[in-house]
PDB file as gemmi writes it, atoms N, CA and C in Angstrom:
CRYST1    1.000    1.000    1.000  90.00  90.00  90.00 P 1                      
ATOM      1  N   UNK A   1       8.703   0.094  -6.648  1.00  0.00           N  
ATOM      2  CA  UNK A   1       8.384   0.315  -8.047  1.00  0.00           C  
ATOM      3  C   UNK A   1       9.640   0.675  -8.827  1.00  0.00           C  
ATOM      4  N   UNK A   2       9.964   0.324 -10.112  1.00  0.00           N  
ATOM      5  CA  UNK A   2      10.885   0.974 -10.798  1.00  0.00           C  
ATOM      6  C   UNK A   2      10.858   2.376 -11.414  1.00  0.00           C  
ATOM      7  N   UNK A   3      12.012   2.521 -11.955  1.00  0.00           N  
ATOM      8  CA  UNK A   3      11.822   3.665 -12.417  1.00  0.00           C  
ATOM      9  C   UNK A   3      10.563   3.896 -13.143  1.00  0.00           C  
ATOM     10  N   UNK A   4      10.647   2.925 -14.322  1.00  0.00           N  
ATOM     11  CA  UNK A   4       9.014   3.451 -15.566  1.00  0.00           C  
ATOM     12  C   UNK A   4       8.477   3.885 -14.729  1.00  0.00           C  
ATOM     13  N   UNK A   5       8.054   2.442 -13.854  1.00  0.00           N  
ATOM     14  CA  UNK A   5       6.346   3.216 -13.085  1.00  0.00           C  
ATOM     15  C   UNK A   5       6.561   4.381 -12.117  1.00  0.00           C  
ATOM     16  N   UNK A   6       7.639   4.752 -11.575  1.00  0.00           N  
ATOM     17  CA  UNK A   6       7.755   6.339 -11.000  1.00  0.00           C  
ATOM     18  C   UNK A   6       7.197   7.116 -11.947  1.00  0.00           C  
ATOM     19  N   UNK A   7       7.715   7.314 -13.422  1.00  0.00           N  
ATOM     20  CA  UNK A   7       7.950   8.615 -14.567  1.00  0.00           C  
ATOM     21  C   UNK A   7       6.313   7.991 -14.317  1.00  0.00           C  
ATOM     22  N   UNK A   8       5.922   6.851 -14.879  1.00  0.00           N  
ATOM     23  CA  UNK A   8       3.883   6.922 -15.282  1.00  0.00           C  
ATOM     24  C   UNK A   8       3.177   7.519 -13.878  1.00  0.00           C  
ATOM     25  N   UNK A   9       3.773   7.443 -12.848  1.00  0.00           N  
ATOM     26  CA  UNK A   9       2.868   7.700 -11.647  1.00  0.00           C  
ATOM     27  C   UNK A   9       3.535   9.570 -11.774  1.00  0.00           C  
ATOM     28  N   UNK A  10       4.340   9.859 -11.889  1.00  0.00           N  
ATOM     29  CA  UNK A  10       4.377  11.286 -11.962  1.00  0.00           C  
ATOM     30  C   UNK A  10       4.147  12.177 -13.055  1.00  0.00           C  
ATOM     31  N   UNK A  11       3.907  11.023 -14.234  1.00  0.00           N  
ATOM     32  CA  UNK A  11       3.085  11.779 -15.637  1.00  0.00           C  
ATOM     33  C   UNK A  11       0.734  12.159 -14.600  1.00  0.00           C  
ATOM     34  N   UNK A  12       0.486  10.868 -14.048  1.00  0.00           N  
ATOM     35  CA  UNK A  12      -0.641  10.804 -13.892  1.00  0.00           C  
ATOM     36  C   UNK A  12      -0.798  12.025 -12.752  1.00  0.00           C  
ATOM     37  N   UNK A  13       0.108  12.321 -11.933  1.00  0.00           N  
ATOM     38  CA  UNK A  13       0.094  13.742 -11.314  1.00  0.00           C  
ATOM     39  C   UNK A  13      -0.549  14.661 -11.690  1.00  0.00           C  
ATOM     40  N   UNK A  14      -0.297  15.047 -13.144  1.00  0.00           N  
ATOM     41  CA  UNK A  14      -1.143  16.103 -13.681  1.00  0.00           C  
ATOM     42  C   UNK A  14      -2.401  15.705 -13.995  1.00  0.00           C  
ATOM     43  N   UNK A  15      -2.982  15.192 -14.444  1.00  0.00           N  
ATOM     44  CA  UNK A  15      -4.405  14.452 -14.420  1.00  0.00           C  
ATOM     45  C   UNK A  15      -4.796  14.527 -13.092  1.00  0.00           C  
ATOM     46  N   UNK A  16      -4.249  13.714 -12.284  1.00  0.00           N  
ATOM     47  CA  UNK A  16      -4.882  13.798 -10.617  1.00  0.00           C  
ATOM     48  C   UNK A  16      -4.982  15.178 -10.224  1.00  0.00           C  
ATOM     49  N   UNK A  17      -4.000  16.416 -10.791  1.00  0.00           N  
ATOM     50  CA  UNK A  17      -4.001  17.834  -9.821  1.00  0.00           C  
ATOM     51  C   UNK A  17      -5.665  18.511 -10.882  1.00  0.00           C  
ATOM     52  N   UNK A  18      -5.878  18.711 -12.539  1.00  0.00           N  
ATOM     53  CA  UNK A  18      -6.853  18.290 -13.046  1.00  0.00           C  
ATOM     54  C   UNK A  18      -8.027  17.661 -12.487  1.00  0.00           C  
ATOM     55  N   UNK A  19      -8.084  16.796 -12.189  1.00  0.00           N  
ATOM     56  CA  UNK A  19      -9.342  15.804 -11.232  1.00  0.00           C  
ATOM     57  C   UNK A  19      -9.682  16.970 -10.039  1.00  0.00           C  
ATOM     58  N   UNK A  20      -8.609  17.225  -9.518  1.00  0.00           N  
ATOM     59  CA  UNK A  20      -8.638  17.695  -7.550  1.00  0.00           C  
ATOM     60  C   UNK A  20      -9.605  19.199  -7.675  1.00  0.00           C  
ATOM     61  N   UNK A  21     -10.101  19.780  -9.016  1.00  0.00           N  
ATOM     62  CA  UNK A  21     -10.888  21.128  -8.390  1.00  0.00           C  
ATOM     63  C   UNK A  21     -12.268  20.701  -8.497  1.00  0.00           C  
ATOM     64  N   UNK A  22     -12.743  19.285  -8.815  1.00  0.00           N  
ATOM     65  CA  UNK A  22     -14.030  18.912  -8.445  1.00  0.00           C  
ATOM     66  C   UNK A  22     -14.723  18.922 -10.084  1.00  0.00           C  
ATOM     67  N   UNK A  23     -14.111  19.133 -11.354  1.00  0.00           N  
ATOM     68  CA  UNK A  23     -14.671  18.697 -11.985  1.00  0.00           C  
ATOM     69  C   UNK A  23     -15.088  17.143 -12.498  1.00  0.00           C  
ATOM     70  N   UNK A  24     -15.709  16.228 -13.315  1.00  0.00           N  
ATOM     71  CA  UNK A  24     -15.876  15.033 -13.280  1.00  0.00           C  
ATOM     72  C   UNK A  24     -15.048  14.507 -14.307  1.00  0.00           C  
ATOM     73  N   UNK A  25     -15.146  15.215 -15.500  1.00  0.00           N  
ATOM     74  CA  UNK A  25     -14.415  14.939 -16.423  1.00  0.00           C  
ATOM     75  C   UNK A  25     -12.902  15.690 -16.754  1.00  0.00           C  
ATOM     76  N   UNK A  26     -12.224  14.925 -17.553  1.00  0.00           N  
ATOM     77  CA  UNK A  26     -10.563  15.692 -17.436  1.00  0.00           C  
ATOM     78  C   UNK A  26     -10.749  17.108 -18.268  1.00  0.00           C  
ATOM     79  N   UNK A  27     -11.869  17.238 -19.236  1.00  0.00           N  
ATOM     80  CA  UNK A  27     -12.109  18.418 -19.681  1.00  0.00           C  
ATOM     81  C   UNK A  27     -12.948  19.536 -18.736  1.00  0.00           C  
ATOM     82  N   UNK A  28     -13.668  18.902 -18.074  1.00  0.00           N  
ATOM     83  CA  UNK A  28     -14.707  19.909 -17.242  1.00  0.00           C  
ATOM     84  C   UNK A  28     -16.150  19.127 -17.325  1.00  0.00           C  
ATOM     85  N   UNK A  29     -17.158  19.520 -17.373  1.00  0.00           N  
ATOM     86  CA  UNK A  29     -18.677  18.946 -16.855  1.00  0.00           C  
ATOM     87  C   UNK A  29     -19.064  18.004 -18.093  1.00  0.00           C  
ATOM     88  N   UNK A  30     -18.077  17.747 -19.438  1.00  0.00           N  
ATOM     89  CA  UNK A  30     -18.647  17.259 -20.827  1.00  0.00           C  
ATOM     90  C   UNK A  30     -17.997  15.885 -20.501  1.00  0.00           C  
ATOM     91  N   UNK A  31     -18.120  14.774 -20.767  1.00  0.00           N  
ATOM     92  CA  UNK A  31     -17.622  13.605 -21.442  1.00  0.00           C  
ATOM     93  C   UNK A  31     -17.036  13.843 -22.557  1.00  0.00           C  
ATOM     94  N   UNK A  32     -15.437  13.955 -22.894  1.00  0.00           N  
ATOM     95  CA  UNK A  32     -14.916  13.774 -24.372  1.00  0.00           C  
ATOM     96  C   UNK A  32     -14.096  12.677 -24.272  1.00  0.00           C  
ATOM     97  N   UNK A  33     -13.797  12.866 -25.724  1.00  0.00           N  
ATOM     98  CA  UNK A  33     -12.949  12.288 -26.415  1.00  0.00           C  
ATOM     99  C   UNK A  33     -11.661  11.749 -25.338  1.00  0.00           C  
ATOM    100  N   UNK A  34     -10.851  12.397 -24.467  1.00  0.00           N  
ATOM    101  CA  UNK A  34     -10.028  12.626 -23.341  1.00  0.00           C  
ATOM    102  C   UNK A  34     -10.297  11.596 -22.959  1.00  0.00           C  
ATOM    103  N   UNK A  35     -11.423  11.292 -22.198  1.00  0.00           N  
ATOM    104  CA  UNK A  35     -12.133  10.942 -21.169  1.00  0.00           C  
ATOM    105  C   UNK A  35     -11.906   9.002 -21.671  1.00  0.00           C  
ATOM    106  N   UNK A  36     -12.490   8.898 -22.546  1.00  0.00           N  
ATOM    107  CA  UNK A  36     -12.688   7.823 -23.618  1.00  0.00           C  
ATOM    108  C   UNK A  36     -11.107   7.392 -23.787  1.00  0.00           C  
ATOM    109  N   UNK A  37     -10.330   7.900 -24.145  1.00  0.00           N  
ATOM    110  CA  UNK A  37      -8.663   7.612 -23.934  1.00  0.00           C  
ATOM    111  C   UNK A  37      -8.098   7.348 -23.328  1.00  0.00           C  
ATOM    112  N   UNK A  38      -8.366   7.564 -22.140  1.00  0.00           N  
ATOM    113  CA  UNK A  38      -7.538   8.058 -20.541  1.00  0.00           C  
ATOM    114  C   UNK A  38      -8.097   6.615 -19.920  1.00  0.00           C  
ATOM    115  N   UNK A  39      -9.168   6.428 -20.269  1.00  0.00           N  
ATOM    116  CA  UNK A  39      -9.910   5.301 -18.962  1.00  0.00           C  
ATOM    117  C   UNK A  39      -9.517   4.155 -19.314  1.00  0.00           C  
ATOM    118  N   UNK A  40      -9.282   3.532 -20.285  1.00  0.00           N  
ATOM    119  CA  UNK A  40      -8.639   2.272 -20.545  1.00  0.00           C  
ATOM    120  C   UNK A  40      -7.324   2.056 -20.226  1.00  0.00           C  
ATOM    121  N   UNK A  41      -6.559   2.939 -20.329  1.00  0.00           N  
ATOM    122  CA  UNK A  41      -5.094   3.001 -20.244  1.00  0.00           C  
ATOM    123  C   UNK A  41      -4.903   3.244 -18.742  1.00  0.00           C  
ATOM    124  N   UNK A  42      -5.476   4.240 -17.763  1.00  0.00           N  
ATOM    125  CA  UNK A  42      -5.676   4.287 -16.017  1.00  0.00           C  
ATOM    126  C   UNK A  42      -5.929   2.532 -16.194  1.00  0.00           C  
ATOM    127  N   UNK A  43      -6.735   2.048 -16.563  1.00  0.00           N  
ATOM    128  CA  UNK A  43      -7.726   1.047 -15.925  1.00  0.00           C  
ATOM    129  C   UNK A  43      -6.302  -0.511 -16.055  1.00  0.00           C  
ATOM    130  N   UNK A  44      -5.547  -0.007 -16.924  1.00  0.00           N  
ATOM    131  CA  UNK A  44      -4.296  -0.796 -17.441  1.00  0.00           C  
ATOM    132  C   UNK A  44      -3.431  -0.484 -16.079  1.00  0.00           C  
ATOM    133  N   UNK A  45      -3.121  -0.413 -15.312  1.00  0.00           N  
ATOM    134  CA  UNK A  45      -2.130   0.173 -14.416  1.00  0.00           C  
ATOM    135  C   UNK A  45      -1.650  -1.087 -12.924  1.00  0.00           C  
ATOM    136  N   UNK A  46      -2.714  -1.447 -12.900  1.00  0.00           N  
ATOM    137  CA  UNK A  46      -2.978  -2.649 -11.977  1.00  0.00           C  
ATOM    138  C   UNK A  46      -2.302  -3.688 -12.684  1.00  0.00           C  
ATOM    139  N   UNK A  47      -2.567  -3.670 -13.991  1.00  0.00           N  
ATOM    140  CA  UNK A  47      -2.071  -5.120 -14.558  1.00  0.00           C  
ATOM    141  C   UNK A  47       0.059  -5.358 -14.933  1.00  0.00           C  
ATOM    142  N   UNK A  48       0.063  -3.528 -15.004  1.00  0.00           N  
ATOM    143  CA  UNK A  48       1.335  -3.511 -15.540  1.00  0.00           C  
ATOM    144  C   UNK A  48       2.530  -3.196 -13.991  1.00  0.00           C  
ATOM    145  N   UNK A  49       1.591  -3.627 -12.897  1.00  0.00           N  
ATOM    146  CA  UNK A  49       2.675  -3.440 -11.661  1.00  0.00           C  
ATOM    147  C   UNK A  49       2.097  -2.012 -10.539  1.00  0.00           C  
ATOM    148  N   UNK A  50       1.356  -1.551 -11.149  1.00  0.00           N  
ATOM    149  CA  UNK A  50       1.049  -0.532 -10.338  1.00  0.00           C  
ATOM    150  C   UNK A  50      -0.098  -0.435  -9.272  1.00  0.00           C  
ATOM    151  N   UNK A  51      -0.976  -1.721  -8.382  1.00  0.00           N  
ATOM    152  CA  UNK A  51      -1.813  -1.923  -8.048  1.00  0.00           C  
ATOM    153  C   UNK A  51      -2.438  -1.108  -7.030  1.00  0.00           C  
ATOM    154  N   UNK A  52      -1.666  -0.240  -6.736  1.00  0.00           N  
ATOM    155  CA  UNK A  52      -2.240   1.083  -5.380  1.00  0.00           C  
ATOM    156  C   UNK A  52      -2.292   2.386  -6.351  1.00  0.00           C  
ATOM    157  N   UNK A  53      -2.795   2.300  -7.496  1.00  0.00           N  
ATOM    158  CA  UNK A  53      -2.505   3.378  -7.932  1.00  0.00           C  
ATOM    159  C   UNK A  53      -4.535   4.504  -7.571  1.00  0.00           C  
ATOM    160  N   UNK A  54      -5.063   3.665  -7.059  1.00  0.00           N  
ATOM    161  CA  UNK A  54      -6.275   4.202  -6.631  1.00  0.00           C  
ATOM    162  C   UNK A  54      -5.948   4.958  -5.220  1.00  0.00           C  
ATOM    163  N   UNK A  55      -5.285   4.332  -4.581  1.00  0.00           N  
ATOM    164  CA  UNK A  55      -4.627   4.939  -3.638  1.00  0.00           C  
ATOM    165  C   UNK A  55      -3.990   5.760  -3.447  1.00  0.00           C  
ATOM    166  N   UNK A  56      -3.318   5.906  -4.319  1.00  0.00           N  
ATOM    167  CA  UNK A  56      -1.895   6.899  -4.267  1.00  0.00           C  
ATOM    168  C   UNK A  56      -2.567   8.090  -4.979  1.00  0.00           C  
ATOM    169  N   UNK A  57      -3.807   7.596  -6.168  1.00  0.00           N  
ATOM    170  CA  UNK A  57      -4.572   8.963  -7.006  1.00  0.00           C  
ATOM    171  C   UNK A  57      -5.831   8.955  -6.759  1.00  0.00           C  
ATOM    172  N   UNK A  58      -6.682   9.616  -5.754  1.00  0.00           N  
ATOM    173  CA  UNK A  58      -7.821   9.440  -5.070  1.00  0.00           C  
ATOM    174  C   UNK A  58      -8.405   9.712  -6.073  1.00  0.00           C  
ATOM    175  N   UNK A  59      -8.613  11.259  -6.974  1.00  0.00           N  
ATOM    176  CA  UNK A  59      -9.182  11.730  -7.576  1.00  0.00           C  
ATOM    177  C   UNK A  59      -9.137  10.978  -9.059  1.00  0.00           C  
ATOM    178  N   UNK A  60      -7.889  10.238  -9.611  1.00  0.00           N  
ATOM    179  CA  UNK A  60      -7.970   9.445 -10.658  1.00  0.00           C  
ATOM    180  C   UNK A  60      -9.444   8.077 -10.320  1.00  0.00           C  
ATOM    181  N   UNK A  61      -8.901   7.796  -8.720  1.00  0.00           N  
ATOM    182  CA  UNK A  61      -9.873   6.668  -8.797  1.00  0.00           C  
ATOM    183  C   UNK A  61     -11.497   6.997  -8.331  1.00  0.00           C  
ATOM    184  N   UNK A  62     -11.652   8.608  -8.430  1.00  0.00           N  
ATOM    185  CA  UNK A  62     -13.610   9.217  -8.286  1.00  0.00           C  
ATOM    186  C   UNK A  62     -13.287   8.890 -10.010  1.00  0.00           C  
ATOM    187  N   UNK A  63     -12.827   9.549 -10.454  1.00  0.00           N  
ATOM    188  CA  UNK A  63     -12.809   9.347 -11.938  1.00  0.00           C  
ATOM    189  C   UNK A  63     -12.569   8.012 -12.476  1.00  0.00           C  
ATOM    190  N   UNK A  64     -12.212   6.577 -12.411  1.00  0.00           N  
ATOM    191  CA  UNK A  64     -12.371   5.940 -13.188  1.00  0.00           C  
ATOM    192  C   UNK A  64     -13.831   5.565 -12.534  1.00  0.00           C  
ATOM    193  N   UNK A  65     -14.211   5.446 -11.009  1.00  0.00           N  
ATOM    194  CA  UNK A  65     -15.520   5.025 -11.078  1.00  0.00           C  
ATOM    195  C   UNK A  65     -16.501   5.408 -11.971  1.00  0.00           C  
ATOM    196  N   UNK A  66     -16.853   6.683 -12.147  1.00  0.00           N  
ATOM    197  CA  UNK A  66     -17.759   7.228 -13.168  1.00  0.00           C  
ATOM    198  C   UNK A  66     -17.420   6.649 -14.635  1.00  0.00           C  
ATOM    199  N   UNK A  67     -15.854   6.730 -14.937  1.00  0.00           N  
ATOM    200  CA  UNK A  67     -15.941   6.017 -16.669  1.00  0.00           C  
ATOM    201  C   UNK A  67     -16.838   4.611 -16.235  1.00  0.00           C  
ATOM    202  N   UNK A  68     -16.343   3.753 -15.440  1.00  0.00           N  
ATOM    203  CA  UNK A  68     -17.024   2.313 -15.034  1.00  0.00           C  
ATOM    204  C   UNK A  68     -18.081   2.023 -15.242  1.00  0.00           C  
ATOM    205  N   UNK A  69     -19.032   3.343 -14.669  1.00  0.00           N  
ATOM    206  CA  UNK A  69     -20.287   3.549 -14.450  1.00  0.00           C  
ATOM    207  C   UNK A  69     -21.024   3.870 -15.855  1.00  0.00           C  
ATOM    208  N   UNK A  70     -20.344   4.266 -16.856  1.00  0.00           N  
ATOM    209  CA  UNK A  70     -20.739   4.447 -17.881  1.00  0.00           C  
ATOM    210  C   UNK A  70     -21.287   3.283 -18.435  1.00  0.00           C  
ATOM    211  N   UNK A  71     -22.549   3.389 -19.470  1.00  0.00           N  
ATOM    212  CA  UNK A  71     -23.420   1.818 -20.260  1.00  0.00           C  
ATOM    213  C   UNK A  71     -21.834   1.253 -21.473  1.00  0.00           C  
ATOM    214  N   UNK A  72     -21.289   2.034 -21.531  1.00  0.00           N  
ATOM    215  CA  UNK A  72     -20.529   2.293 -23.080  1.00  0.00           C  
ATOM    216  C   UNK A  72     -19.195   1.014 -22.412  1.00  0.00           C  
ATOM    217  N   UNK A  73     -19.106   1.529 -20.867  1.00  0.00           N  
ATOM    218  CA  UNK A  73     -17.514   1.089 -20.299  1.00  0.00           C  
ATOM    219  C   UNK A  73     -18.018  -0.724 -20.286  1.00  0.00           C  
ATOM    220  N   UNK A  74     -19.333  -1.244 -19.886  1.00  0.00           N  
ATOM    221  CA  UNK A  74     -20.042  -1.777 -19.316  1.00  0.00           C  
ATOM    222  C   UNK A  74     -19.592  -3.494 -21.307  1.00  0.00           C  
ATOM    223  N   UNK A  75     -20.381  -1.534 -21.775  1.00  0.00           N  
ATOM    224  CA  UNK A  75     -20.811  -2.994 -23.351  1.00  0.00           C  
ATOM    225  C   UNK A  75     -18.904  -3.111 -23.774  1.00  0.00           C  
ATOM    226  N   UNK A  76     -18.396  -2.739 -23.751  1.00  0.00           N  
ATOM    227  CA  UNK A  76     -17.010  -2.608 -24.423  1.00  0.00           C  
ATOM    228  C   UNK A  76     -15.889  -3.736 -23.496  1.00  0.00           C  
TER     229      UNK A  76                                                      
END                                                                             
């Protein structure tokens, strides 16, 4: 990987350490605004070179399943 995608995979660190105490959402038990931001741009990561990034962020990838799972992720 190059540099960028090092700095984006060690920006998503904090989000993943966030994810790791078992809440669902990046705020806690609510769906926000966050949540709605974050998932398109994770979901971008595969396309821009980063294709293990489910791998490398377990807890990013419990969390995009649930955005996925959403009716909203589904119609959009």
């Amino acid at each position: 990987l190059g540099e960028r995608h090092l700095v984006l995979l060690e920006k998503m660190g904090t989000m993943e350490a966030q994810l790791a105490d078992g809440r669902p959402w990046l705020c806690g038990d609510q769906f926000t605004l966050a949540d709605i931001a974050l998932g398109p741009r994770v979901d971008m990561f595969p396309i821009i070179g980063i294709a293990d990034i489910y791998e490398r962020l377990p807890h990013i990838a419990k969390f995009m399943e649930r955005v996925k799972a959403r009716p909203s992720w589904a119609a959009s």
